[in-house]
C-alpha positions in Angstrom: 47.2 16.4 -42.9 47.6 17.6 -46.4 44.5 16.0 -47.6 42.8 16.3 -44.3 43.2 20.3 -44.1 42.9 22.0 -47.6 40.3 24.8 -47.7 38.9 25.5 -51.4 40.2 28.4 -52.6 40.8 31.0 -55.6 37.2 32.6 -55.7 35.7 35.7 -54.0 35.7 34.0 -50.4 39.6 32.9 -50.8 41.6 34.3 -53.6 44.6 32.1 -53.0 45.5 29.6 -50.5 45.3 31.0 -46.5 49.4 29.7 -46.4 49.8 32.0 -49.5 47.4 35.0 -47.9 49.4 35.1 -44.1 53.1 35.1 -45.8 52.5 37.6 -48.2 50.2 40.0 -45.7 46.9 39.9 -48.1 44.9 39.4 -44.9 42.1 42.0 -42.9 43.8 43.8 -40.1 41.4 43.0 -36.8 42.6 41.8 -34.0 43.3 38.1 -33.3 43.2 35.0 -30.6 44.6 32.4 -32.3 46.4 28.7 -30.6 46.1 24.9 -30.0 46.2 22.6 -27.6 48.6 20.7 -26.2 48.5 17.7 -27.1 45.8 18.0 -30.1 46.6 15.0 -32.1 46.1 12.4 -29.5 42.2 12.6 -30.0 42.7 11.5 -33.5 45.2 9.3 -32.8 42.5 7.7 -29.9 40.4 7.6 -32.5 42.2 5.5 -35.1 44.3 3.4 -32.8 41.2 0.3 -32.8 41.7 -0.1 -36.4 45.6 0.7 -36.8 47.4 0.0 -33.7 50.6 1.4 -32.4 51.8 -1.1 -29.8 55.5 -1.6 -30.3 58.7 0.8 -31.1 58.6 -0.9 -34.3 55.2 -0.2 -34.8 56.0 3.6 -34.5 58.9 3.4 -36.5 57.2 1.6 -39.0 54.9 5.0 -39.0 57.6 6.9 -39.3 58.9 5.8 -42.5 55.6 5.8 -44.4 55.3 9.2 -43.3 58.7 11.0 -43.0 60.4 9.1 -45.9 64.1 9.1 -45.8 63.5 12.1 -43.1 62.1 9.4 -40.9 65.6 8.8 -38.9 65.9 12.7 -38.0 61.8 12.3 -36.5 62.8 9.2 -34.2 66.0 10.9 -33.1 64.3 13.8 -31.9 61.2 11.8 -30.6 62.6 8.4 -29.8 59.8 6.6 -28.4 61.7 5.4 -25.0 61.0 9.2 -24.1 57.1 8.9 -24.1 55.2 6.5 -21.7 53.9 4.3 -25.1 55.0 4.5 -29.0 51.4 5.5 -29.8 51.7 8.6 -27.5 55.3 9.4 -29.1 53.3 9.4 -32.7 50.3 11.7 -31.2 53.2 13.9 -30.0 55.2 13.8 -33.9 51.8 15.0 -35.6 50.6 17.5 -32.4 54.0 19.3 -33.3 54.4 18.9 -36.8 50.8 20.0 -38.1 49.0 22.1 -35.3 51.5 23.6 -32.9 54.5 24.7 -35.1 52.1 25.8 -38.2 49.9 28.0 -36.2 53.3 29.8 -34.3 54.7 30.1 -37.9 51.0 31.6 -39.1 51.1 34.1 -36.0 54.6 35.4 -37.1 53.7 36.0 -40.5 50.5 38.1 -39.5 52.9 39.8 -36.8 55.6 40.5 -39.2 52.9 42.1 -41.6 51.0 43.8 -39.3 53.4 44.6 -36.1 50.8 47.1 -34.2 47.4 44.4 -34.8 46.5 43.3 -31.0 47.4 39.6 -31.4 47.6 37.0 -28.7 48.3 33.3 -28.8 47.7 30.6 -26.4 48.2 27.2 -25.9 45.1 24.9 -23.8 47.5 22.5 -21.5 45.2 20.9 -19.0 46.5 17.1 -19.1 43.3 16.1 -17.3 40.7 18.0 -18.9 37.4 15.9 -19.1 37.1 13.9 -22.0 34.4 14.8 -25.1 31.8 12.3 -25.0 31.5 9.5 -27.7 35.8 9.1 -27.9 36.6 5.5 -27.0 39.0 4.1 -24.2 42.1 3.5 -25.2 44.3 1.9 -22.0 47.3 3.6 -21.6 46.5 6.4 -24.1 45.4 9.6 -22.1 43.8 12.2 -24.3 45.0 14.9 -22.1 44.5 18.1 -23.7 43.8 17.4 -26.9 42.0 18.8 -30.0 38.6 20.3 -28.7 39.2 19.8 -25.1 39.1 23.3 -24.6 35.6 23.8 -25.6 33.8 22.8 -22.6 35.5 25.1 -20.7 34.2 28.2 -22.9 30.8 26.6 -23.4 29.4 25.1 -20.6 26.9 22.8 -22.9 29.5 21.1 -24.3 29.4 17.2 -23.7 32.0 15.6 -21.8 32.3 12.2 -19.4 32.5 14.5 -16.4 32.0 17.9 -14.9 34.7 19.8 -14.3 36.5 19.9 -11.0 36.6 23.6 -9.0 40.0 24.0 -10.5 38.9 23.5 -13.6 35.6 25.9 -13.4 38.1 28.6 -12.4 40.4 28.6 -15.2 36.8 28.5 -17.1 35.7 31.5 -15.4 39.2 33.2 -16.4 39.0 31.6 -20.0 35.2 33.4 -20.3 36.7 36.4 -19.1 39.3 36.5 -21.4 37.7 36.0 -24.7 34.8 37.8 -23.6 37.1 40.9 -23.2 38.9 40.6 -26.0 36.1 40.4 -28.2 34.6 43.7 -26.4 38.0 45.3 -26.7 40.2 43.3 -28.8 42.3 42.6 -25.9 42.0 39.8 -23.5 43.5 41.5 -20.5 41.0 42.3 -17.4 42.0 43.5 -13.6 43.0 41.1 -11.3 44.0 38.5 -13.7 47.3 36.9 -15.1 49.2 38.8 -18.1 48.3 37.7 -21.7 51.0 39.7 -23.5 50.8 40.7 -27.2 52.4 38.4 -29.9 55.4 40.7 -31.6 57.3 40.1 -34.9 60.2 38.0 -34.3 62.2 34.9 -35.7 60.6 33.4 -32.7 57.4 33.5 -30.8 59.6 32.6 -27.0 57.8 33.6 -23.9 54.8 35.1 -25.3 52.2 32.6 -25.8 49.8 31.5 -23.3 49.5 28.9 -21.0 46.0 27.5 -19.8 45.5 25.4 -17.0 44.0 25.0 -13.6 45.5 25.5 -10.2 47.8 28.0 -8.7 50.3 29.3 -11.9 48.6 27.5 -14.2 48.3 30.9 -16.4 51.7 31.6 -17.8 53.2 32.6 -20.7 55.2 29.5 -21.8 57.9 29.6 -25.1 55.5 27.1 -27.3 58.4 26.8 -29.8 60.9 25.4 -28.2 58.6 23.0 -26.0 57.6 21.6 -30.0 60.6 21.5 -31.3 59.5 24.3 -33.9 63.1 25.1 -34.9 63.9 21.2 -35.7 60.3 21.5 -38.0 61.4 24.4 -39.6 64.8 23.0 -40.9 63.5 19.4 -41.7 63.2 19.2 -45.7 59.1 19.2 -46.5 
C-alpha cells in the first residue's frame, strides 16, 4: 500500500504530505462524508489471486511474513486463518483492516480533534451481496462482498455491474441518494423519516458513531467500525 497510495506532494496543490496535513490541522474547514467499505480489499485481492494464489494456511502465513516481518506472528494470532471460511479471505480481511478501515477512522479523528464543531460523518458500505462491478473475474470460494467500489452503483445508477439490484437493495439506494444529496445541500446527511447518521466527535475512539449501510429492515445503524477492525491492535503494532 505504501507504493500503491502516495499522492505527490510539497507544491501549491499539496504542501506536505495529506498524513502530515490531517495530524497537524493544516486542512480547509467544510464539512465532510468520509468511509470504506467493508470488505474493500477483497476486490484486489480477487484480482491478483489468478497469478498469486492463496490456497493453503501456509500460503497465508507465508504472506504474512513477507509482509509483517517479525510482526507477522502478532497478524496470524489476531487473524488466524481457521476463523475465515478460506486463507485468501483471512488475507483480504488483514489488508481491508490494516490500510483502508483503521487509516480512514484514525484520519477522521485527527480532522475531529482539530476542528470539533466541522459537520463530519463517517460510514461504512456493508452489503455482503452487493452486485459485483463488471470485468472482476470468478474466484470460487472468494465472495467479493462489499468490497472497494461496490458502493458506487448504488449512488450512480449507470454504474456497471453483473446484475441489477434487488428491491432491498434499490431502497438503501434511494436512502444512500438521499443522504448525500442532503448533505451536500446542507452539509448534513440527515432527512425526515430516515435512520440517524450522527456527527463524528473528537475522541480516542470513533465507537458507535459511524455508519452502517445495508439493505433490509435495520440495515442502517451506527456500528463501532474500530473495534469490528481491530483498530486498537493496528494502532499498537510497531510500523
Amino acid at each position: 500500500m505504501q507504493s500503491f497510495n502516495r499522492p505527490a506532494f510539497g507544491n501549491t496543490l499539496l504542501p506536505v504530505a495529506p498524513d502530515q496535513a490531517l495530524t497537524s490541522g493544516r486542512f480547509h474547514r467544510v464539512p465532510v462524508i468520509h468511509g470504506t467499505n467493508h470488505d474493500e480489499m477483497r476486490m484486489f485481492v480477487g484480482l491478483s489471486l489468478t497469478a498469486f494464489p492463496i490456497r493453503t494456511e501456509s500460503d497465508y502465513r507465508a504472506r504474512l511474513v513477507d509482509t509483517f516481518g517479525p510482526a507477522a506472528a502478532a497478524v496470524e494470532a489476531r487473524y488466524p486463518a481457521a476463523h475465515h471460511p478460506t486463507p485468501a479471505l483471512a488475507w483480504a480481511a488483514v489488508l481491508t483492516d490494516r490500510s483502508l478501515t483503521c487509516t480512514t477512522l484514525a484520519a477522521g479523528r485527527a480532522v475531529a480533534t482539530h476542528a470539533p464543531d466541522l459537520p463530519l460523518y463517517g460510514y461504512e458500505f456493508s452489503d455482503p451481496d452487493a452486485p459485483v462491478l463488471t470485468g472482476l473475474p470468478a474466484n470460487p470460494g472468494f465472495p467479493y462482498g462489499a468490497a472497494h467500489g461496490f458502493e458506487m452503483p448504488f449512488l450512480f445508477s449507470s454504474f456497471p455491474t453483473e446484475r441489477p439490484l434487488t428491491d432491498a437493495q434499490r431502497a438503501l439506494s434511494d436512502r444512500m441518494v438521499d443522504y448525500w444529496t442532503h448533505f451536500a445541500h446542507t452539509g448534513n446527511p440527515n432527512t425526515p423519516h430516515a435512520p440517524l447518521w450522527p456527527v463524528l466527535r473528537p475522541s480516542s475512539r470513533l465507537a458507535q458513531s459511524v455508519q452502517s449501510l445495508a439493505p433490509g429492515p435495520g440495515g442502517i445503524h451506527p456500528v463501532d467500525a474500530d473495534s469490528a477492525h481491530h483498530c486498537s491492535f493496528w494502532d499498537r503494532l510497531p510500523q
